[in-house]
C-alpha positions as CSV (number, residue, x, y, z in Angstrom):
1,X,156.2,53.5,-76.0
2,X,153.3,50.9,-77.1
3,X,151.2,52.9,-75.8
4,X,151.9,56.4,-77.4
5,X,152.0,54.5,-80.9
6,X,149.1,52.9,-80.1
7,X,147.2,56.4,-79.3
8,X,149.1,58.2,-82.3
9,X,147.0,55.8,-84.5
10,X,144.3,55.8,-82.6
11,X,144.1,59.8,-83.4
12,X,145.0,59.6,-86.8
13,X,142.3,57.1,-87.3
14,X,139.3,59.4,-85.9
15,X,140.4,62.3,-87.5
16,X,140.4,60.1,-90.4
17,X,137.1,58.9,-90.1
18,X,135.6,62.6,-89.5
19,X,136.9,63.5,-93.2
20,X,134.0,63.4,-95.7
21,X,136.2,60.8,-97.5
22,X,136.6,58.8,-94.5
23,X,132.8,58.9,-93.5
24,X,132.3,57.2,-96.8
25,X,134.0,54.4,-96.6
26,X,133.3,53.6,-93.1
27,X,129.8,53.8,-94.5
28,X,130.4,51.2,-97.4
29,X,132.5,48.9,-95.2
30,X,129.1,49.2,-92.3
31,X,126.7,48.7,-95.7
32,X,128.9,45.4,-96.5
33,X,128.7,44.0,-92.8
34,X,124.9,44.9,-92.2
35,X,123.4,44.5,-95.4
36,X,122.6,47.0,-97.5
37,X,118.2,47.4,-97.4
38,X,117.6,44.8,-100.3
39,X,114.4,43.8,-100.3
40,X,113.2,41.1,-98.7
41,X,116.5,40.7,-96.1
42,X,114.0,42.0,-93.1
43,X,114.9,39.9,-90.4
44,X,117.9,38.0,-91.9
45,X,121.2,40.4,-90.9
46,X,123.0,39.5,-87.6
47,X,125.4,41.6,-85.9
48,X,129.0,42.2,-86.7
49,X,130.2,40.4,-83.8
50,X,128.0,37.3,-84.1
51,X,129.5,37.4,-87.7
52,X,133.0,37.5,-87.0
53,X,132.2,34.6,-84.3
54,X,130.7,32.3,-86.9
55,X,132.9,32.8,-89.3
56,X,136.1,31.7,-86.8
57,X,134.1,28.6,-85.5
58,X,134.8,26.0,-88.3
59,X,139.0,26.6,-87.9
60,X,138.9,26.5,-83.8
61,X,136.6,23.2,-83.5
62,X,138.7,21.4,-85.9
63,X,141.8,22.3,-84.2
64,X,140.3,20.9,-81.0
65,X,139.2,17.7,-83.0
66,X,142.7,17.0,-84.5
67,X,144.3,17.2,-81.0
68,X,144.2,13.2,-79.9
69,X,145.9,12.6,-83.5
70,X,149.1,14.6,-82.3
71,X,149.0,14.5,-78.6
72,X,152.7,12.6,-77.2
73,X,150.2,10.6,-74.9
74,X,148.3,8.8,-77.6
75,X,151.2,8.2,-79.6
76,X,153.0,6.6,-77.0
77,X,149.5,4.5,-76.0
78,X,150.0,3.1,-79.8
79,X,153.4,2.6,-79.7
80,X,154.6,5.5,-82.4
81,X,158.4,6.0,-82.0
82,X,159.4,8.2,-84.9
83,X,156.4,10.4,-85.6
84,X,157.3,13.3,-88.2
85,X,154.6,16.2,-87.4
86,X,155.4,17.5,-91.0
87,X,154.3,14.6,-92.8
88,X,151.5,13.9,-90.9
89,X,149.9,17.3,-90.9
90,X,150.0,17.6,-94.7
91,X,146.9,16.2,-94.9
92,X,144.7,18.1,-92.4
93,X,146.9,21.0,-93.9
94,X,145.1,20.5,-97.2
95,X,141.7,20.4,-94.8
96,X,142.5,23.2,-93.6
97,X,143.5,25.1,-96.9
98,X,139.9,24.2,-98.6
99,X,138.2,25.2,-94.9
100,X,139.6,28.4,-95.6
101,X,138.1,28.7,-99.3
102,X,134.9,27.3,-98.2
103,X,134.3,30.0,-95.8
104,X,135.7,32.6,-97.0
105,X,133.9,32.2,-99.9
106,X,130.9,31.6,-98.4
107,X,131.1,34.4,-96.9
108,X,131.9,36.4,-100.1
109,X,128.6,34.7,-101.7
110,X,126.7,36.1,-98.7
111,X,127.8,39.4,-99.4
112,X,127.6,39.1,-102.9
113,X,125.0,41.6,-103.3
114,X,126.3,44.2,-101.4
115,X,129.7,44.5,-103.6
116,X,127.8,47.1,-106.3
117,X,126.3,49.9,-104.9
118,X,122.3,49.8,-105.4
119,X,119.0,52.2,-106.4
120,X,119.2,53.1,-102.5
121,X,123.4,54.6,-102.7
122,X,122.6,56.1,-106.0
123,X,119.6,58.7,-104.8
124,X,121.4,59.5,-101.4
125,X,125.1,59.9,-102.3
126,X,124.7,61.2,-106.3
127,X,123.1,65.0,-104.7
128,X,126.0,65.1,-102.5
129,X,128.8,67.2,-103.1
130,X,130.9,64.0,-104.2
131,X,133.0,62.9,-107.0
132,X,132.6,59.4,-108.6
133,X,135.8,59.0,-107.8
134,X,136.1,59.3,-104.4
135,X,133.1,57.0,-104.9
136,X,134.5,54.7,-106.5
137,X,137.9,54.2,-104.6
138,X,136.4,54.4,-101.1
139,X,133.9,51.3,-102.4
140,X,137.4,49.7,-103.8
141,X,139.1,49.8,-100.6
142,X,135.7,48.6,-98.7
143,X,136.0,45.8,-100.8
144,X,139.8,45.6,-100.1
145,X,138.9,45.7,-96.4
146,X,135.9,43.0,-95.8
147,X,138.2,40.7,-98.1
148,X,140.9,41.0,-95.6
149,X,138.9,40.8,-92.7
150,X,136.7,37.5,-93.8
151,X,140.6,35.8,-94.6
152,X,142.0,36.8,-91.4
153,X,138.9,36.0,-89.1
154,X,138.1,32.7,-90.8
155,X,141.6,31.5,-90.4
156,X,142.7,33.1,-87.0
157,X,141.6,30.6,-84.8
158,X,143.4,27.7,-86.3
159,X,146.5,30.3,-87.2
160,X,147.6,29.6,-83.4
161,X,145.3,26.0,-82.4
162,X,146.8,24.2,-85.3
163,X,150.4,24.6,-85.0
164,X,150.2,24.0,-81.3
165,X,148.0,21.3,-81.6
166,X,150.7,19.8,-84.2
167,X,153.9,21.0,-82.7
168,X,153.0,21.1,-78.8
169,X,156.0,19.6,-77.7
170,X,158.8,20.9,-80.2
171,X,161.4,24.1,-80.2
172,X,160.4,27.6,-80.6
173,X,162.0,27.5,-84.4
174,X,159.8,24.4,-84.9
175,X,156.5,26.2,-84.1
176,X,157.4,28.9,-85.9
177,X,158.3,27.8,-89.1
178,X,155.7,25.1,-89.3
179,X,153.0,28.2,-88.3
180,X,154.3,30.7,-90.7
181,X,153.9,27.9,-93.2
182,X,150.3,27.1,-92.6
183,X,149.7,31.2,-91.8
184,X,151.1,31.6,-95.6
185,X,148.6,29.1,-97.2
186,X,145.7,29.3,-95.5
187,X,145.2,33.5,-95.9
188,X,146.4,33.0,-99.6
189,X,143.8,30.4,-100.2
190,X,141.5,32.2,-98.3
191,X,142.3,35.8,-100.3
192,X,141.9,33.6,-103.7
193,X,138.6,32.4,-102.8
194,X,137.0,35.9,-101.2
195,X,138.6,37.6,-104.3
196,X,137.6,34.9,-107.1
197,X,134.3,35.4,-106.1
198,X,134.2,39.0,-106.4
199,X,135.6,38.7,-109.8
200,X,133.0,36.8,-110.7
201,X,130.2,39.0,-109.7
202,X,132.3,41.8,-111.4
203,X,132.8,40.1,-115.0
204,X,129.5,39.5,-114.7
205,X,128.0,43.2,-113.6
206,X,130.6,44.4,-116.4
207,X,129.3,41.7,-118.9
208,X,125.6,41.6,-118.7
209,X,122.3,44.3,-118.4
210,X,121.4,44.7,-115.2
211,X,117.7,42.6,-115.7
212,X,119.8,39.4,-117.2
213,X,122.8,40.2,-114.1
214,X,120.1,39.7,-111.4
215,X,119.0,36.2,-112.7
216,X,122.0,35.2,-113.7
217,X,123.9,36.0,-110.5
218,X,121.7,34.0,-108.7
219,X,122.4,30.5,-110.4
220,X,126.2,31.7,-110.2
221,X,126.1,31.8,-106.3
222,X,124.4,28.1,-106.2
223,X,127.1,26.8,-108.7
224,X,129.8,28.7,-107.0
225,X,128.1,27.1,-103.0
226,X,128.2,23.4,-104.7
227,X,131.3,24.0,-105.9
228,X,132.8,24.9,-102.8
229,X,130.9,22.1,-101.0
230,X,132.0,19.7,-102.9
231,X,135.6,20.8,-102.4
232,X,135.0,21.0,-98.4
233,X,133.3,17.2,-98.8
234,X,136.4,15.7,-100.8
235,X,139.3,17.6,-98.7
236,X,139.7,14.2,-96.6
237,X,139.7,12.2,-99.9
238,X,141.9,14.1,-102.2
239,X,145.5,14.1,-100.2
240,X,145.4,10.2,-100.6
241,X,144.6,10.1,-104.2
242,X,147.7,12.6,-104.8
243,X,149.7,10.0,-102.8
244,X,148.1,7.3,-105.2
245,X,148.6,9.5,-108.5
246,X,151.3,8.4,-111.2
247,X,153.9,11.5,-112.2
248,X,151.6,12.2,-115.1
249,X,148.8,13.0,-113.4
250,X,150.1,14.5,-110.6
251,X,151.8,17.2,-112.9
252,X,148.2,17.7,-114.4
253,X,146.8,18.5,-110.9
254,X,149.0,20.2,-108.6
255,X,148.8,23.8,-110.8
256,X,145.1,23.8,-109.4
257,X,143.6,25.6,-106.4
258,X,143.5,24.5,-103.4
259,X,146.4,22.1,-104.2
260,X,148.8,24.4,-105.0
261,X,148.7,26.1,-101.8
262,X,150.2,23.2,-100.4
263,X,153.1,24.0,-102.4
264,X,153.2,27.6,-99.9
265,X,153.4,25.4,-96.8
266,X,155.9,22.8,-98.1
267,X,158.2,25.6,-98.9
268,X,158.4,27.4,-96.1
269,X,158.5,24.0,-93.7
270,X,161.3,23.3,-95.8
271,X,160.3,20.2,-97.2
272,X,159.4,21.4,-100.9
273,X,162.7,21.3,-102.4
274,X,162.1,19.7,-105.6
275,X,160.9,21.1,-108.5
276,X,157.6,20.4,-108.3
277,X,156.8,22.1,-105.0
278,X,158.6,25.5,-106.2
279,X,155.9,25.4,-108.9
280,X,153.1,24.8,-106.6
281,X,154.1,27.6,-104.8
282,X,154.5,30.2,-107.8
283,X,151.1,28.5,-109.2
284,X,149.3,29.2,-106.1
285,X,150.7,33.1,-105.3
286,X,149.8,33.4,-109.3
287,X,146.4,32.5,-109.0
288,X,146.5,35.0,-105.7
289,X,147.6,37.6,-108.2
290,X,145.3,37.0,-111.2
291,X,142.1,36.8,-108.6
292,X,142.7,40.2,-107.0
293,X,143.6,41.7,-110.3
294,X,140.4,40.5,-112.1
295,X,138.2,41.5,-109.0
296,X,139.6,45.0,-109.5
297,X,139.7,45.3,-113.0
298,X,136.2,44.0,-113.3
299,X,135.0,46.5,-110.4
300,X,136.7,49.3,-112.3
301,X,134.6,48.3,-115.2
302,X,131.4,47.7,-114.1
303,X,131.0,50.6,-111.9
304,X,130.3,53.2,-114.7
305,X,128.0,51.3,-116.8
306,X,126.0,50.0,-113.4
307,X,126.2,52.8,-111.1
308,X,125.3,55.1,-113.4
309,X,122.1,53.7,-115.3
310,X,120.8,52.5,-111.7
311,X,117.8,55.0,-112.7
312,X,116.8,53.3,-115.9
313,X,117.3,49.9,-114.5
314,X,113.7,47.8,-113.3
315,X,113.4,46.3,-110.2
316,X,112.9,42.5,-111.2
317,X,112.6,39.5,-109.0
318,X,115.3,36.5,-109.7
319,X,113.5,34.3,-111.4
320,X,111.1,34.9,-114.1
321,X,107.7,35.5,-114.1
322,X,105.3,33.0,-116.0
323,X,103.2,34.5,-118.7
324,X,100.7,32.1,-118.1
325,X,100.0,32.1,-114.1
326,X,98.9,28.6,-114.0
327,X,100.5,25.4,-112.4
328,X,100.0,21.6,-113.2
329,X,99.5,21.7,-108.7
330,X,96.3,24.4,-109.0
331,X,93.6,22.3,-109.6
332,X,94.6,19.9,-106.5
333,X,95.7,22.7,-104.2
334,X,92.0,24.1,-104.9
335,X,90.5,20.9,-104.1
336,X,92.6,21.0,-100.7
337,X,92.9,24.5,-100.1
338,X,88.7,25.0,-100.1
339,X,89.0,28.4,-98.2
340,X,89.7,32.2,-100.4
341,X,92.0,32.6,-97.6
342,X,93.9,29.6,-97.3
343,X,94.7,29.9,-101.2
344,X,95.2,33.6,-100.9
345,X,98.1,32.9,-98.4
346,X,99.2,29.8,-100.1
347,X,100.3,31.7,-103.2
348,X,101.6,34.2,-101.0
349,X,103.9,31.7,-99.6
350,X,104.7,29.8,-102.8
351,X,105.7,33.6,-104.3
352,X,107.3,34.7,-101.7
353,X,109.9,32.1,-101.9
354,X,110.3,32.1,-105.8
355,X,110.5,36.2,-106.0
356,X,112.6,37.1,-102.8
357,X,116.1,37.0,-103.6
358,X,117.3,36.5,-99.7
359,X,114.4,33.8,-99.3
360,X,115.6,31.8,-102.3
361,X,119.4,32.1,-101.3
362,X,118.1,30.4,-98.4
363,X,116.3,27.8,-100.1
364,X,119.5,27.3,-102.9
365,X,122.0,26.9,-100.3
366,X,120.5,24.0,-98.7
367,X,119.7,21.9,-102.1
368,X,123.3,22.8,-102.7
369,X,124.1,20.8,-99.0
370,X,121.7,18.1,-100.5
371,X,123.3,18.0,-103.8
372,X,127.0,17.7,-102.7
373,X,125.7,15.1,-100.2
374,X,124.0,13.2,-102.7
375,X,127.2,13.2,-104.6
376,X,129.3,11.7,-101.4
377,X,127.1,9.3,-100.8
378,X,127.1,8.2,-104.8
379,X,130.8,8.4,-105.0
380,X,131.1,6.3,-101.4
381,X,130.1,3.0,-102.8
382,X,132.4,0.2,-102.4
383,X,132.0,-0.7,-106.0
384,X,130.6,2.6,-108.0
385,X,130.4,1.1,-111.5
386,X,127.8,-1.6,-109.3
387,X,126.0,0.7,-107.5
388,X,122.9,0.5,-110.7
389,X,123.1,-3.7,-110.2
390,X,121.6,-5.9,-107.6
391,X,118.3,-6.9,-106.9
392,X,117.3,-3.8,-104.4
393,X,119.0,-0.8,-104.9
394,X,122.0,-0.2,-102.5
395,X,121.5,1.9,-99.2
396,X,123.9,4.9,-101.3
397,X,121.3,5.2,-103.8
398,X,118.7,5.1,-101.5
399,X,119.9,8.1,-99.4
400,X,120.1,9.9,-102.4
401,X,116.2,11.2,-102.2
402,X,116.2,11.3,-98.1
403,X,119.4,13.8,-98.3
404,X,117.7,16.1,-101.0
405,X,114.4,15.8,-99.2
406,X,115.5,16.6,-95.8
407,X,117.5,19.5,-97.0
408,X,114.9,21.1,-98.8
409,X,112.3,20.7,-96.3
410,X,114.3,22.2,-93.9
411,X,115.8,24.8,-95.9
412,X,111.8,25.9,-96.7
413,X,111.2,25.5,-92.8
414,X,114.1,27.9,-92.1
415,X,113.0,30.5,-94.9
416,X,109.8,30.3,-93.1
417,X,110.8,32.5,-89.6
418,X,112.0,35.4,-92.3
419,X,109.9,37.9,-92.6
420,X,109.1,39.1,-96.0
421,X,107.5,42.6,-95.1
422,X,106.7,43.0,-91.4
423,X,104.9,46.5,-92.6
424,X,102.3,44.4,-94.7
425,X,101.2,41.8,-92.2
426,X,98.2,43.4,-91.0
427,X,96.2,41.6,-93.5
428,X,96.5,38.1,-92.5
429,X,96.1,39.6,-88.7
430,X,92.7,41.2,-90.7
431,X,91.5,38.0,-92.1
432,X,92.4,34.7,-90.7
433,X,91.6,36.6,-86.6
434,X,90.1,33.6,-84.9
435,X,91.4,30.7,-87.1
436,X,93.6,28.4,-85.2
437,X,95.4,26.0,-87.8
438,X,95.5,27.7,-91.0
439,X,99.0,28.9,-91.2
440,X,99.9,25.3,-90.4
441,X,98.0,23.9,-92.5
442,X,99.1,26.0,-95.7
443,X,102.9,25.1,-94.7
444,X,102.6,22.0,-94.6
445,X,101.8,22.2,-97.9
446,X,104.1,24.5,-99.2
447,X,106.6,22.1,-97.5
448,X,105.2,19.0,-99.2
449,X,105.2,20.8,-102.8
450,X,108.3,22.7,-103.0
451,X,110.4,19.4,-101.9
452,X,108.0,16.3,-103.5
453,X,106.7,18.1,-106.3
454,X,109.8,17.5,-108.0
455,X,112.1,14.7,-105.7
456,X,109.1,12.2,-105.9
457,X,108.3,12.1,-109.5
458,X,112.0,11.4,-110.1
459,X,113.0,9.0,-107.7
460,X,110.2,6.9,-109.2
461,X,111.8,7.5,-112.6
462,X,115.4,6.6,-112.3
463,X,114.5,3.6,-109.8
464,X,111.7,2.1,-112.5
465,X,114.0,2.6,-114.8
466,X,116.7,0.0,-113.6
467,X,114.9,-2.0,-110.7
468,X,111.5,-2.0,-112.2
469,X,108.0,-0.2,-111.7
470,X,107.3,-2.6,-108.3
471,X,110.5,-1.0,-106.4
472,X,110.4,2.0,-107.8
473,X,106.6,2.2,-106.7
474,X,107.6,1.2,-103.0
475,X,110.9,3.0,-102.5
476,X,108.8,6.2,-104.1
477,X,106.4,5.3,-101.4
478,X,109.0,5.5,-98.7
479,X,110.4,8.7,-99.6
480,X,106.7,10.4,-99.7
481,X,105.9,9.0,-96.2
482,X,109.0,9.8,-94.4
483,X,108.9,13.4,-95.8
484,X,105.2,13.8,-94.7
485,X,106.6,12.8,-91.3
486,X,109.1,15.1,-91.4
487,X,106.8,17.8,-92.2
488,X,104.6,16.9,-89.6
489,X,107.1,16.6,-87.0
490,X,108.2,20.4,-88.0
491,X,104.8,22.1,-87.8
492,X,103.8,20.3,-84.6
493,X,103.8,23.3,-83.0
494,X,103.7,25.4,-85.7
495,X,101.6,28.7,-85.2
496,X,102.4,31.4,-87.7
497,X,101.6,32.2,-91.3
498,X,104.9,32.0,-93.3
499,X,107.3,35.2,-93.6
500,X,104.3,37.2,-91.7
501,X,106.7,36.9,-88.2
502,X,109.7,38.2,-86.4
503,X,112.6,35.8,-86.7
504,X,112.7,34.2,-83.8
505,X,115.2,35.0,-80.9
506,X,118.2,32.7,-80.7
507,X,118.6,31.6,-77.3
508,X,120.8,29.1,-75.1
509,X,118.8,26.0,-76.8
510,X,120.4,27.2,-80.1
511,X,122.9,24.4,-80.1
512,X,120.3,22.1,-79.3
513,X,119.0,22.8,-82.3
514,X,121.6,22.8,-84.6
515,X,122.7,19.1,-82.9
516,X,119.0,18.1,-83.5
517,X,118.7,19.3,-87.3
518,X,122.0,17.5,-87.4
519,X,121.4,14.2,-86.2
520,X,118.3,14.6,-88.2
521,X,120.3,14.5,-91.4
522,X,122.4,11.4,-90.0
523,X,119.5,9.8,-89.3
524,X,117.3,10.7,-92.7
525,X,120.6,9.7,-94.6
526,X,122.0,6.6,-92.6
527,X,119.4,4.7,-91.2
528,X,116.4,5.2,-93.1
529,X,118.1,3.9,-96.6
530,X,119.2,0.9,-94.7
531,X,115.9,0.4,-93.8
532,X,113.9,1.7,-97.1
533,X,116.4,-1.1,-98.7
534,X,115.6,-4.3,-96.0
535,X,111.7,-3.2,-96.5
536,X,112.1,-3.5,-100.4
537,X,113.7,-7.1,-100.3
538,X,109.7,-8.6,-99.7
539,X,106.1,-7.4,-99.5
540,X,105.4,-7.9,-95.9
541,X,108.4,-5.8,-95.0
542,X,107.4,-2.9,-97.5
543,X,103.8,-2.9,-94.9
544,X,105.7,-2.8,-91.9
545,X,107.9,0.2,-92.6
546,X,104.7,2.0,-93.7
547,X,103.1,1.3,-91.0
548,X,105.3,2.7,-88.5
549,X,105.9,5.9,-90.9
550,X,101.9,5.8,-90.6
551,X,101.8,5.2,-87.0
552,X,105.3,8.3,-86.6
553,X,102.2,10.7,-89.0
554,X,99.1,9.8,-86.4
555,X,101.1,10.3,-83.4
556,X,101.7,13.7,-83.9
557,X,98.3,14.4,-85.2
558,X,97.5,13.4,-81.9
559,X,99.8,15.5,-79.9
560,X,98.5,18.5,-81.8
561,X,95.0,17.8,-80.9
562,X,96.1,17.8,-77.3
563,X,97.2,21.1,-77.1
564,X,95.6,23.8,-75.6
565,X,93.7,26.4,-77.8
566,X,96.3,29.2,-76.5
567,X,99.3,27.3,-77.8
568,X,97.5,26.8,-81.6
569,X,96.4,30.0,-82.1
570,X,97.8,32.4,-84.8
571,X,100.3,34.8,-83.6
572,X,102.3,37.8,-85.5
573,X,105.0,38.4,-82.8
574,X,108.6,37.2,-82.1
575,X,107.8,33.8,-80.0
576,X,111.3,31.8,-78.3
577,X,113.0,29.3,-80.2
578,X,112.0,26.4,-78.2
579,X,108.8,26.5,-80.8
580,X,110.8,26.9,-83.7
């Protein structure tokens, strides 16, 4: 019997499909998962399957990770008698409520550009024998779809994990109930969040001209990434201070997403039934509601007014142009960069990452990792209203410049293995044939302006500022060094021009990779602070640290002038990620 339903729909769907209405929409919903030919995304979609697989990763490794909290076996190793899986799981509940707006709306960002149909839809679908309504509604229900599929695939791991993990050895009824309840909150926070974010792009498509949209829309994505970082980064914190918060404040709170989702979970667990839960609940289905109704409403009304003036509309880059195409960094980068060639594809590379939309989404989402970190490691102190006192600054204020200069650097070094226009890179093949360290040397300084141009000069200020000119002129001195040595350590075997190359393949040493760029942030954030702050406490110390940052710069200079010719030579094709 399964199997004749199952082969009924199975029919209906590909005679579906065939219809010119069907064909349509599979076509929108395939433009929404593979991108839809913006410029500048060579190199940067991925297939619908590695997708889906990223997107479930963050729900199934935490399940694993909250397993030792709720296994019988450790609770009877520490003596736990009467342990209540309801009460306990409320607070990895909440982290998994705000996981679910993270990356779901993460993954709306991502695809925020791909919501309004573009220049490329208009002149291949307009000639056709199609109405703008069909049009419109098979865009609608594309939209519909992907925001379904990101909210079920980003919770559908932990939908079963979790609720095993937390109820392993209960009744049937037990599991049940407890996994309907967190079923019910997480896909309703994750709906809100995919949905909100498509309202937002749509109020302001409906709101704005289509110039001011495109600039705009960008610094609306990195407010809307910190935003949702910073709720990700606080999701441990913020159960506790609602078990801390007076009946005042709690009332003020508790309407607010993602807190009001907990309200879905207590209800359905049955342990909401005061007052205060039942309106959780109705806040957080109302806010379900409102998103989904904006995002349509504001889809309905921007689709006219963009769709149709897509002709008259110039293609502009994100960010302004300069009138004056001049920066306060020419006259050194001449005195550096002596060669035509090597400033020729220095301003390529500097361009490239201030005019390519996909290359500065890139760069803005990880200052937006630095920024939220910056912010957990201010708000960590021990004694926050102290943190501006003392005779050194403390370790949390130290990390502030390490986390924002590792971030960049590495978000710069990523955007680097994305190809801007594979079509146009015969030129530097033309001109730089038989130079061996020039696209090496022109990232490194693309790295070193794009992150210190801007961190350095401010460190210096707000240090100087309340410990004096003396730390400020050492801890300033810290920051330079180690990013140099970062840099260096990134390019050691650095061989391509930036955004001239294939990305690079992503093999089994992937993880290893990841792990590494990890522990580098650990590292840059935990330990070098600690010692930045010992080396400020006297002279002699101040020497030694630079020293070995000197010594960390050499050392690599010397492992690059022990490679063979063949491994430092320019190349313009796809090389394995073990050089990346």
């Amino acid at each position: 019997m399964t199997g004749r339903v199952t082969l009924a729909v199975k029919k209906r769907y590909q005679g579906f499909a065939r219809t010119p209405y069907g064909r349509l929409q599979r076509l929108f919903v395939e433009r929404m998962f593979q991108g839809g030919g913006e410029p500048g995304s060579d190199g940067l979609e991925m297939g619908t399957g590695a997708i889906l697989v990223l997107l479930a990763m963050p729900g199934a490794v935490a399940s694993f990770l909250l397993f030792p909290k709720y296994g019988s076996l450790f609770h009877w190793i520490q003596g736990i008698r009467n342990f209540d899986p309801f009460k306990a799981a409320m607070e990895d509940e909440y982290f998994f409520i705000v996981l679910s707006v993270t990356v779901a709306g993460a993954a709306a960002l991502w695809r925020w550009d791909n919501i309004f149909l573009d220049r490329r839809d208009y002149f291949n679908l307009v000639p056709l024998p199609i109405s703008l309504r069909s049009i419109f509604t098979a865009n609608l229900c594309a939209i519909l779809l992907i925001s379904a599929v990101f909210t079920i695939v980003v919770n559908g791991a932990s939908l079963f994990l979790f609720p095993a993990t937390v109820m392993g050895g209960d009744t049937n009824a037990l599991i049940f109930r407890f996994a309907g309840g967190h079923a019910a909150a997480v896909l309703l926070a994750g709906a809100f969040s995919c949905f909100a974010v498509f309202a937002v792009s749509g109020v302001l498509m409906s709101m704005l001209p289509a110039a001011v949209f495109r600039r705009v829309s960008l610094i609306a994505r990195f407010l809307i990434a910190v935003v949702l970082l910073g709720l990700l980064g606080s999701s441990f914190a913020v159960p506790r201070v609602i078990e801390n918060m007076g009946r005042g404040a709690l009332h003020r709170v508790k309407f607010l997403p993602p807190i009001s989702f907990l309200g879905v979970a207590q209800s359905i667990w049955g342990r909401g039934e005061d007052a205060d839960t039942t309106q959780m609940m109705h806040a957080a289905v109302g806010a379900v509601a409102c998103a989904v109704l904006t995002a349509i409403l504001a889809y309905a009304v921007s689709f006219r007014r963009s769709f149709l003036h897509i002709p008259e509309a110039r293609d502009e880059g994100p960010l302004p142009r300069p009138r004056v195409p001049w920066s306060p960094f020419t006259p050194a980068l001449n005195r550096i960069l002596r060669t035509p060639a090597q400033r020729a594809v220095y301003r390529f590379a500097a361009r490239t990452l201030t005019r390519s939309e996909a290359h500065l989404q890139i760069l803005l989402g990880f200052l937006a990792v630095g920024l939220v970190a910056s912010a957990v490691f201010l708000s960590s102190a021990a004694n926050p209203r102290a943190i501006l006192s003392g005779r050194v600054p403390p370790p949390e204020f130290l990390a502030v410049p390490f986390a924002l200069s590792y971030c960049v650097v590495i978000g710069t070094r990523f955007a680097f293995e994305m190809p801007a226009n594979l079509k146009a890179n015969w030129i530097f093949r033309y001109s730089l044939v038989g130079i061996s360290d020039e696209g090496r040397a022109i990232a490194r300084w693309v790295l070193l302006v794009f992150s210190l141009a801007w961190i350095a000069p401010a460190t210096f200020v707000v240090t100087a500022v309340y410990w004096g000119p003396k730390i400020a002129t050492l801890h300033t001195g810290a920051v330079i060094l180690t990013t140099a040595a970062l840099v260096e350590a990134l390019l050691a075997r650095y061989r391509k021009v930036p955004f001239t190359c294939p990305p690079p393949v992503f093999k089994r040493n992937a993880g290893l990779v990841v792990m590494a760029y990890l522990f580098g942030f650990y590292f840059f954030t935990s330990y070098l602070p600690r010692l930045d702050g010992w080396s400020l406490l006297q002279p002699w110390r101040a020497i030694c640290f630079a020293l070995l940052l000197a010594i960390v710069i050499v050392a690599i200079h010397f492992y690059r002038k022990q490679l063979l010719a063949m491994d430092k030579d320019l190349i313009f094709e796809e090389i394995p990620l073990s050089e990346f």
